[in-house]
N, C-alpha and C positions, 0 to 999 in steps of 0.2 A: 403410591398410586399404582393401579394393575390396569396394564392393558388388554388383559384375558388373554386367550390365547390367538398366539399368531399364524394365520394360513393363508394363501391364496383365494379369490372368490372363487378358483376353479374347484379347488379341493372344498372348498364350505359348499358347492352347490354339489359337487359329489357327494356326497353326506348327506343332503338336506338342510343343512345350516342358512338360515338367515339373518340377516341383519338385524342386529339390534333384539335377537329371539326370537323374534314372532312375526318379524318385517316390519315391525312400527306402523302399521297401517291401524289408522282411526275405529276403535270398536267399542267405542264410548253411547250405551244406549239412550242417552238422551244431550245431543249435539248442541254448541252454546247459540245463542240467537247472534245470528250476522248482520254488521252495517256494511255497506260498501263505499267505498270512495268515487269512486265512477260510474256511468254506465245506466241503464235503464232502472237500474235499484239505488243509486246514489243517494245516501242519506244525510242532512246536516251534521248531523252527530261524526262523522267520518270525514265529513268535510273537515274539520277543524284538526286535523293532523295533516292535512295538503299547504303548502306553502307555494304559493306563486313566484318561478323561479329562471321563467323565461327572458325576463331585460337583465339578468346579471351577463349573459352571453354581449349584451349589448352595452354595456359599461366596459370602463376602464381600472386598470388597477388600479389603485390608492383612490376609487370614487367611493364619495363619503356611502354611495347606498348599499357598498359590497358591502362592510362594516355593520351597518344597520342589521340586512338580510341575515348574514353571519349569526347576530346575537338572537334574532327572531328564531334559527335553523335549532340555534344550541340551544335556548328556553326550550323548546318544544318537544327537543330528543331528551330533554334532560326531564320532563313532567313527565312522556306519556313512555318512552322506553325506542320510539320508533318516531319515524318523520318522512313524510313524502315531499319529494323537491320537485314538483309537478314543470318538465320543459327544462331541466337543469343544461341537459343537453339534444343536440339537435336531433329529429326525427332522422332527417335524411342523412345523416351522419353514423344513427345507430340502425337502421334497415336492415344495411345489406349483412352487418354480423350474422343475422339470423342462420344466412345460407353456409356462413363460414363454420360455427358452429357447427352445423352438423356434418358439412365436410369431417370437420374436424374429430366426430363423436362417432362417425360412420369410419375411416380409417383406423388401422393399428398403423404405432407410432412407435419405434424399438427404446426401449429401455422407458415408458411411460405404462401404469397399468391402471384402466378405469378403477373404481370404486360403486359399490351400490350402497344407495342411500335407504331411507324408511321409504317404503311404501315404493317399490320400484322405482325411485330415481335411480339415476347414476350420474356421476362425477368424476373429472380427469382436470388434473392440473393444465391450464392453460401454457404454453410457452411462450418465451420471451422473444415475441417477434410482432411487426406490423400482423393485423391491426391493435391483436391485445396487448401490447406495449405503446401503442399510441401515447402522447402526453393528455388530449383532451378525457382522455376517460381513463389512465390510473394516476392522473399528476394533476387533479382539478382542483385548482385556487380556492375552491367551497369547501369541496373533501375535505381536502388538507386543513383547512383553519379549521372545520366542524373535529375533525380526529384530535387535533393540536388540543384543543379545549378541552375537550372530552375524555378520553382516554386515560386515567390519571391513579387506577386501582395498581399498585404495586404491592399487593399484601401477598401473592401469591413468589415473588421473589425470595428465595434460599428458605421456604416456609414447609411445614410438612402438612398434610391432610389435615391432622387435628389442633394445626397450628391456625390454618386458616381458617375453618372451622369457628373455632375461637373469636378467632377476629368479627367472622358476619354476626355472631350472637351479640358480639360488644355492639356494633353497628346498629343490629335493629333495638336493641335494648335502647339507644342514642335516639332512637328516632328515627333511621332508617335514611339520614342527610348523606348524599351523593359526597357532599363535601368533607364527610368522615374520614376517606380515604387518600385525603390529600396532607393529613395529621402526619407527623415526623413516627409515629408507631406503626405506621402502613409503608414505612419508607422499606428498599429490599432490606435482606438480613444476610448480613455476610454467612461467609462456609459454604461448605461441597455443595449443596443444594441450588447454589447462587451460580457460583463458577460453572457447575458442569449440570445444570435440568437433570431431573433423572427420563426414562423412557416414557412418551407421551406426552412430557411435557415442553413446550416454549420455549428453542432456545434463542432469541431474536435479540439482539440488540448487545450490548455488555455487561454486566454487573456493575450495581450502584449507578447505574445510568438509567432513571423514574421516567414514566412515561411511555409512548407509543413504539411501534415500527412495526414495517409491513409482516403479513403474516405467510399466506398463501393469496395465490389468481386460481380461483376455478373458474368451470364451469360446466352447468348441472342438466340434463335433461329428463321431462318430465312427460313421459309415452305415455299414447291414449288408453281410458281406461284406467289409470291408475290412483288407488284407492285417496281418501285424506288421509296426511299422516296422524300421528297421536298427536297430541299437544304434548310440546316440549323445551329445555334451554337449551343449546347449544353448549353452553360450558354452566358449570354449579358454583366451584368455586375459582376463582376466593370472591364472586359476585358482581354487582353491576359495574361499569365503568372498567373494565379488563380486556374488554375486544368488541369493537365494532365492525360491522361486518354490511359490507355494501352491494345493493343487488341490483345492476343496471339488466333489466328486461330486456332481452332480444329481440323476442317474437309479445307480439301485442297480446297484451293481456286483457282477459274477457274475467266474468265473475265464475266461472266452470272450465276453466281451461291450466288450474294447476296454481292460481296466484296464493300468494302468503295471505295468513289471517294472523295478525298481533292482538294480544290481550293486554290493553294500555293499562300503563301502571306497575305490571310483573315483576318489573328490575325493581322496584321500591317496595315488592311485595303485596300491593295492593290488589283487589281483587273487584274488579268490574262488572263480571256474570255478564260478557257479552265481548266478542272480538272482532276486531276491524280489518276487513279484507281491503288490500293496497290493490287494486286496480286499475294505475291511471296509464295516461296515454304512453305508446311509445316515444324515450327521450326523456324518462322523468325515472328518477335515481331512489331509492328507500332505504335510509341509513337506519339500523337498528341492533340493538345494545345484545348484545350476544344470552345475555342474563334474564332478557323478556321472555317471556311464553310464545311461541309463535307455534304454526305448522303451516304443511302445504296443502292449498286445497285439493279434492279431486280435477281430474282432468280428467272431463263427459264428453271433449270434442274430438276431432278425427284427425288432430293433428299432435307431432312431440311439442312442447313449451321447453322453451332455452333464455336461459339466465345466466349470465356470468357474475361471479360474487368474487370478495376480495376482501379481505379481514386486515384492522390495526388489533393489536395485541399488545400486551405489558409482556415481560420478560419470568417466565415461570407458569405459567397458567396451565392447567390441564384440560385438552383438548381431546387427546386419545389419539390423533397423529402421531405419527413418526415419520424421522427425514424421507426415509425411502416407501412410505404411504404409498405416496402414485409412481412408484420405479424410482431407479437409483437413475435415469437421465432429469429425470422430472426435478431434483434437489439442484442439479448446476441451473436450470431453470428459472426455479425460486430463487435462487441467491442473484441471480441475474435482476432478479425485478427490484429486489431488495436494493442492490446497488444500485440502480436508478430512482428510486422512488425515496429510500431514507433520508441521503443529506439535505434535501428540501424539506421532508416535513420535520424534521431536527431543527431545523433551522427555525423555521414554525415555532415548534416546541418552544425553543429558546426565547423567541419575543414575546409570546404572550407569558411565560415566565419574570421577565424583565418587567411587562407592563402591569402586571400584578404585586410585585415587588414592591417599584416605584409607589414612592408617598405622594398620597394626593395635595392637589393642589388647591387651596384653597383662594375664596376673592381677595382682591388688592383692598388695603385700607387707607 
């Protein structure tokens, strides 16, 4: 795996360098036709990736309907690649972020260094303090069972490029089943590649230890004017079900104001000739598979859009990070959040392991 070469954004803007070559901004001459989820263009067709996610706030743990919603959240991210949990959490709860956010994107922070993304974002590792270490928005009872379930690609453990490689060919060859990955052949692969990641890749969790952990907390801002990106995956290999990546909205999203547009189906390879822009209210969460097709829209409005994202990963995956990405304070950070947030979803992990184990039971005779 190459990470090209390594520089400051100071030094690549003294050059003229940008991101990604050419700034990944959208220059595709004939653009895919959009549904929208919300809003004065809300289309059925885009409707049916929203999941009404408001009375789980209003339940109790261990009530049968969290269970229910639960397996409804996972069918859904599991066919279309993406899923909108429309109210997951409170409006008045996520507001006032918007203003902290840019507090926080408008300061320099010592030993933390933004990042620019495609198409003029930028991005800067979140720190590990009230509000964004709050427990209702990085330790949510939903997340965490939807990550638990999900998350399950370990091909990319002690594997090299054309090992994994390898692997998605056998996959789509199979049919292209999520559940491919869950085969004892996708399990890690011991050796140097297991123990110690090499540069850009994943090193989260243990060896021979299958499954999720937290990745990074960002978050991103998207200044007016600023173009659609390309269509693109977040990570290639080793494929779908490797890293989920969570985007709670700060600032209300409109259909021109910078939202995401997913190409359902992508992680399964599937190809729809039409993508579904997630614009719903503020307090509604878009869990979506790292390996879909997405980009950002333009943002036509007069204001910056702020998102804060937050990634589960498997152990080895190539992402093109590095620990000191957003500065060397920004790594004590990450492990900060990491130390809070894993032995709960471990824990996760572990029961739906057991309940899938377990031999069913059949009727009494």
């Amino acid at each position: 795996f190459d990470v090209g070469v390594r520089m400051s954004p100071e030094e690549a803007e003294a050059m003229g360098l940008q991101p990604f070559g050419d700034g990944g901004a959208d220059d595709a001459p004939s653009p895919r036709p959009k549904v929208y989820t919300h809003g004065p263009c809300a289309s059925p067709v885009a409707q049916r990736h929203v999941i009404q996610c408001g009375e789980y706030r209003r339940t109790a743990e261990g009530d049968p309907s969290r269970k229910e919603l639960a397996a409804r959240v996972l069918a859904s991210l599991k066919q279309h690649g993406f899923v909108v949990l429309e109210g997951l959490m409170a409006s008045e709860d996520v507001a006032p972020l918007e203003a902290d956010a840019r507090l926080y994107l408008d300061q320099a922070h010592e030993g933390f260094v933004p990042q620019p993304l495609r198409a003029n974002r930028q991005q800067l590792q979140l720190p590990f303090a009230v509000p964004w270490a709050s427990e209702w928005l990085v330790k949510h009872d939903l997340i965490l069972d939807i990550v638990a379930g999900y998350v399950h690609n370990d091909l990319a453990g002690g594997r090299t490029q054309d090992e994994q490689q390898w692997g998605l060919v056998n996959w789509l060859n199979g049919g292209a089943d999520l559940d491919f990955f869950l085969g004892p052949e996708c399990a890690p692969k011991g050796g140097p590649l297991l123990d110690a990641p090499p540069t850009g890749c994943s090193d989260v969790g243990a060896a021979f230890e299958r499954g999720p952990w937290l990745g990074r907390v960002m978050v991103t801002r998207t200044p007016p004017a600023s173009p659609a990106q390309k269509h693109h995956r977040d990570i290639n290999f080793p494929g779908p079900t490797a890293q989920l990546t969570i985007q709670v909205a700060l600032t209300p999203l409109v259909a021109n104001n910078g939202p995401l547009g997913y190409c359902p189906g992508t992680h399964r390879m599937e190809t729809p000739g039409y993508e579904v822009v997630a614009n719903p209210p503020l307090g509604s969460v878009v869990l979506y598979d790292s390996f879909v097709e997405h980009h950002g829209i333009e943002n036509h409005t007069d204001r910056d859009r702020y998102a804060m994202y937050y990634e589960f990963e498997t152990r080895g995956i190539f992402s093109g990070y590095t620990d000191e990405h957003f500065g060397q304070e920004a790594i004590r950070h990450t492990h900060s959040f990491r130390a809070a947030i894993d032995p709960e979803l471990r824990r996760r992990v572990e029961v739906q392991r057991r309940e899938m184990a377990a031999p069913a039971i059949g009727p009494a005779r």
